[in-house]
C-alpha positions in Angstrom: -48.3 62.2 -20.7 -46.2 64.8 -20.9 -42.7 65.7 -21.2 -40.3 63.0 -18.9 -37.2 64.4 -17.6 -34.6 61.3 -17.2 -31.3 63.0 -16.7 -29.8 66.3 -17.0 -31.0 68.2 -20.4 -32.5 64.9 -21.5 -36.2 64.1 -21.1 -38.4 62.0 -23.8 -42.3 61.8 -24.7 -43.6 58.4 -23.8 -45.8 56.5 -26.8 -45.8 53.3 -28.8 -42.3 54.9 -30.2 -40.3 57.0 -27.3 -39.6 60.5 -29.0 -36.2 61.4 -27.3 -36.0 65.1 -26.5 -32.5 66.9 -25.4 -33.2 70.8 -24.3 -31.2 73.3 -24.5 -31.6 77.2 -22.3 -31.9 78.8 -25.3 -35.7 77.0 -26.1 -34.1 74.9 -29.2 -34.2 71.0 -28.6 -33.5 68.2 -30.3 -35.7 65.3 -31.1 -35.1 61.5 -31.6 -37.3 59.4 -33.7 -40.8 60.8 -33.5 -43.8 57.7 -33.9 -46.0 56.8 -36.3 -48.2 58.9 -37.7 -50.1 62.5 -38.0 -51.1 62.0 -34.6 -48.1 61.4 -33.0 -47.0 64.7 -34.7 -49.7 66.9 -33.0 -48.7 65.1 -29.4 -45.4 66.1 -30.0 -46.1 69.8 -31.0 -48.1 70.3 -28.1 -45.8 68.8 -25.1 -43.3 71.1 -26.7 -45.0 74.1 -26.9 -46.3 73.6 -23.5 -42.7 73.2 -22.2 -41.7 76.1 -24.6 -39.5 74.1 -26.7 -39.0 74.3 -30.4 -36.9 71.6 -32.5 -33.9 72.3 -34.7 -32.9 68.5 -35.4 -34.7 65.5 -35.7 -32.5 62.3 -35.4 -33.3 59.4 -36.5 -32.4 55.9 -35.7 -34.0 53.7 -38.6 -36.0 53.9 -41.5 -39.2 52.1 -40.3 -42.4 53.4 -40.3 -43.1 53.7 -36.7 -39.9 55.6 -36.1 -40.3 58.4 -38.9 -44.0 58.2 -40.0 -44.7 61.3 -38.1 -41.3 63.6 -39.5 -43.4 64.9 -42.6 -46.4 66.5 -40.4 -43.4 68.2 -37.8 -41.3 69.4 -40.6 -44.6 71.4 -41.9 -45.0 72.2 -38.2 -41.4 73.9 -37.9 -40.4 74.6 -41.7 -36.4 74.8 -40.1 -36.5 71.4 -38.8 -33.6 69.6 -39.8 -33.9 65.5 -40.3 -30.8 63.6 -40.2 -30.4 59.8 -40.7 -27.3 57.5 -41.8 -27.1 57.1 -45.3 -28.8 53.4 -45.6 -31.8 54.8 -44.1 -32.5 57.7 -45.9 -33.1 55.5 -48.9 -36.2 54.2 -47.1 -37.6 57.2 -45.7 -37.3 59.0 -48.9 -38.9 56.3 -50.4 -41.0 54.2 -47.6 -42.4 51.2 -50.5 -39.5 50.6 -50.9 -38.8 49.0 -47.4 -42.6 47.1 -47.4 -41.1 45.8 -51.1 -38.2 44.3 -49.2 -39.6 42.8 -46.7 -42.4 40.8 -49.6 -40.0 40.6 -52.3 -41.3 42.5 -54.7 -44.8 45.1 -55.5 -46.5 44.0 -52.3 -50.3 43.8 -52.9 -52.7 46.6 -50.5 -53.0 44.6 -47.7 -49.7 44.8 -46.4 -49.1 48.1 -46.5 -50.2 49.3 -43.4 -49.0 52.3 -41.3 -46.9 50.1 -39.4 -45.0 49.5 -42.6 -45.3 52.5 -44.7 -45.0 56.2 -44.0 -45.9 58.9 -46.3 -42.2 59.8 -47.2 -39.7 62.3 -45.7 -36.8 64.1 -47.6 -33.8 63.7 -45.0 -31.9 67.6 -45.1 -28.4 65.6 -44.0 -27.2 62.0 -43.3 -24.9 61.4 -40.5 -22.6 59.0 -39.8 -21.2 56.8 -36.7 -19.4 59.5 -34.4 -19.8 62.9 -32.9 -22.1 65.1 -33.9 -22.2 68.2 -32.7 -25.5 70.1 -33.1 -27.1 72.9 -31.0 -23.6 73.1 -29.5 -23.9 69.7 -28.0 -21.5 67.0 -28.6 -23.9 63.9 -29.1 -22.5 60.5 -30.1 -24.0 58.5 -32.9 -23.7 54.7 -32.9 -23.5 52.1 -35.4 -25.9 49.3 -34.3 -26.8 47.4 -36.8 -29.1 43.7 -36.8 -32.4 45.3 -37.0 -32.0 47.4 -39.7 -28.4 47.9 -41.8 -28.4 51.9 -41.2 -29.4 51.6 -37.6 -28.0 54.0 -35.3 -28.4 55.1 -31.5 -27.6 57.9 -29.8 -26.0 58.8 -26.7 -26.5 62.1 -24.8 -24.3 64.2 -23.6 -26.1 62.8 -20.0 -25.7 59.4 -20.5 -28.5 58.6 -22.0 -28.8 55.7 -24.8 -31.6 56.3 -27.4 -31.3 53.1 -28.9 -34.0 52.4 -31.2 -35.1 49.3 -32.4 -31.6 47.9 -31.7 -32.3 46.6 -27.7 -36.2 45.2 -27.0 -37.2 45.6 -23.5 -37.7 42.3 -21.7 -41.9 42.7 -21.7 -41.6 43.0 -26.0 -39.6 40.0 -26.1 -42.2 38.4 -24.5 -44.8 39.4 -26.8 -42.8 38.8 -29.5 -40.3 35.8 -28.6 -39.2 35.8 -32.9 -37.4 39.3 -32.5 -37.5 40.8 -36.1 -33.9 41.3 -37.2 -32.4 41.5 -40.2 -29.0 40.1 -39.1 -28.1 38.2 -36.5 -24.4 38.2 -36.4 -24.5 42.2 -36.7 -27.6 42.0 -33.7 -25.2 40.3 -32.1 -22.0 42.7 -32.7 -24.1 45.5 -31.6 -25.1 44.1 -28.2 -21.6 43.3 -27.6 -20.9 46.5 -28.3 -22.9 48.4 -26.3 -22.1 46.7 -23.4 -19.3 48.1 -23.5 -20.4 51.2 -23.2 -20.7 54.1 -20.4 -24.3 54.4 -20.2 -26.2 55.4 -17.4 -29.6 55.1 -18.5 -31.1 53.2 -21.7 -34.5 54.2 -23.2 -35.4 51.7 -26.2 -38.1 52.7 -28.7 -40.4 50.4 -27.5 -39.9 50.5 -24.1 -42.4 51.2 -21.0 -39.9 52.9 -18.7 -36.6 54.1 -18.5 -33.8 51.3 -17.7 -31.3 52.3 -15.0 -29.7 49.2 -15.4 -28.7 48.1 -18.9 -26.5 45.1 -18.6 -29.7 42.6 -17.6 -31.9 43.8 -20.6 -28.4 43.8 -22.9 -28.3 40.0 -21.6 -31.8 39.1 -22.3 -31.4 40.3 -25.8 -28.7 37.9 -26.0 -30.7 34.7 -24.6 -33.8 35.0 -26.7 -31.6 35.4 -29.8 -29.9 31.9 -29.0 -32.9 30.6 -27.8 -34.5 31.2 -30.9 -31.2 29.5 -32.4 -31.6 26.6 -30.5 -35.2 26.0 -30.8 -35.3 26.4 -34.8 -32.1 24.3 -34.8 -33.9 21.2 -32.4 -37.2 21.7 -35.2 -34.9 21.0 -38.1 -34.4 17.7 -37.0 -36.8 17.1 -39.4 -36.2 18.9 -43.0 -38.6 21.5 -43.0 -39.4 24.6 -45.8 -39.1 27.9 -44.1 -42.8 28.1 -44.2 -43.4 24.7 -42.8 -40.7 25.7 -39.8 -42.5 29.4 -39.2 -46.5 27.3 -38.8 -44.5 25.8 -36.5 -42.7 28.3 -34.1 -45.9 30.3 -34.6 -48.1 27.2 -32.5 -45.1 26.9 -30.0 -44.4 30.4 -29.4 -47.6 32.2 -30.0 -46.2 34.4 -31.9 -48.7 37.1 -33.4 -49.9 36.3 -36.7 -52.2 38.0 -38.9 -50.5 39.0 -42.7 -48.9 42.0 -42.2 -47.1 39.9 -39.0 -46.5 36.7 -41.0 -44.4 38.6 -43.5 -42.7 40.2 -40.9 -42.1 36.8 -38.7 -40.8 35.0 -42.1 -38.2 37.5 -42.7 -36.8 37.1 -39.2 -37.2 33.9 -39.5 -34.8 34.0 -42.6 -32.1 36.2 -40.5 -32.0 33.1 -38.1 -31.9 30.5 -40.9 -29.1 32.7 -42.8 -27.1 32.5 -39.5 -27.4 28.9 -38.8 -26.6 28.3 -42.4 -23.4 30.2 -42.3 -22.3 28.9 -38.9 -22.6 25.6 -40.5 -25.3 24.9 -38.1 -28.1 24.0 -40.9 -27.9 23.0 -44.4 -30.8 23.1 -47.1 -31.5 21.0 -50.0 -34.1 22.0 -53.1 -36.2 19.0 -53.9 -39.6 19.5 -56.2 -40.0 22.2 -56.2 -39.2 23.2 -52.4 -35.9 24.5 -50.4 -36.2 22.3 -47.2 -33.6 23.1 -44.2 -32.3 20.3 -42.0 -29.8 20.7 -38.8 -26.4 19.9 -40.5 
């Protein structure tokens, strides 16, 4: 598929990971997030040259692989492509380990490091900050939406439009995966709040299979998985329970995908939750031989 207009100057390019596109008359556009890899790059290149675009900027929302994996392969496509990204995640473009190190805790061994974790690295030309930016003499806001990742941003068009990334999951992922991966809760939180309050006319997360004319209802399901998930951990820690021990068992009750790549993934959401819960005063945990166990407090 092609290039999809939603509104006004701004279209996208449908794919695992929505590449945001604003046009301009003068032939420049501007490009949000790209996808995954090499060829991702070459779809991109190719819907814009058949719609006779050519990309100055390339915003991006977060530094995970299937956001940015395909920014090194369109910068050698267009040498004067700038990349922009907030501050927090240049660190992990620039240096993409560094993010799959995180997420095991240290020198992950070969088998986690898999495309949808680690990107060749990208130098970012600028980073950019929550505001206005104003680029092919376009005001477009940038918003701080932190809970998936710390440096998360979105970004909302001149048209309405709300790129948001990774921070709202349309209904059909949160059904595939009911253990949303966040990194914190309470900012996840913040940022759905947030955005609810915003003017938006239509919302295009990363992952999602169309556009969403309606945001409040997919804003709200955010918001009811994320206390589910609460809920749920908190009624299984009725029972003290290690964090792997509690993970086996949200994985046989919620099917949640699973193969070793996924399981590190699914434990460190699972530690956003358990962070929460602690703090709220929710859960409490106790080390004994050996073992942290976590137990509703």
């Amino acid at each position: 598929m092609g290039l999809v207009k939603i509104h006004g100057h701004t279209c996208y390019i449908p794919g695992a990971t929505n590449a945001g596109v604003y046009t301009t008359k003068s032939g420049y556009c501007l490009l949000i997030d790209s996808g995954i890899n090499n060829t991702i790059a070459h779809k991109i290149k190719n819907v814009l040259a058949a719609s006779g675009l050519k990309p100055k900027y390339l915003l991006t929302t977060h530094g995970h692989a299937d956001h940015f994996g395909a920014h090194r392969l369109l910068k050698e496509f267009y040498p004067g492509l700038e990349i922009l990204a907030s501050p927090g995640e240049k660190i992990f473009m620039e240096d993409n380990l560094l993010g799959v190190k995180t997420l095991y805790g240290s020198q992950p061994f070969a088998e986690i490091k898999i495309p949808l974790l680690f990107a060749r690295p990208v130098e970012v030309d600028s980073t950019i900050s929550p505001g206005s930016l104003k680029l092919l003499d376009l005001r477009i806001q940038a918003i701080a939406t932190p809970g998936h990742a710390a440096g998360h941003l979105a970004f909302l068009t001149p048209d309405g439009v709300l790129f948001s990334g990774d921070a709202v999951f349309h209904p059909a992922i949160l059904a595939k995966y009911p253990l949303p991966f966040l990194q914190d809760i309470q900012a996840q939180l913040t940022t759905l709040e947030a955005l609810a309050g915003l003017e938006i006319k239509y919302l295009l997360p990363a992952h999602s299979p169309e556009v969403i004319a309606d945001p409040a209802p997919v804003l709200a399901s955010n918001r009811r998985q994320i206390n589910a998930c609460l809920d749920r951990i908190t009624e299984l820690l009725a029972r003290p329970l290690t964090r792997e021990d509690l993970l086996a068992e949200l994985a046989i009750e919620e099917n949640l995908p699973m193969d070793i790549p996924q399981y590190f993934l699914n434990l460190a959401s699972l530690s956003a939750f358990l962070s929460y819960l602690k703090d709220q005063g929710r859960v409490a945990c106790a080390l004994e031989s050996g073992k942290l166990y976590f137990f509703a407090g």
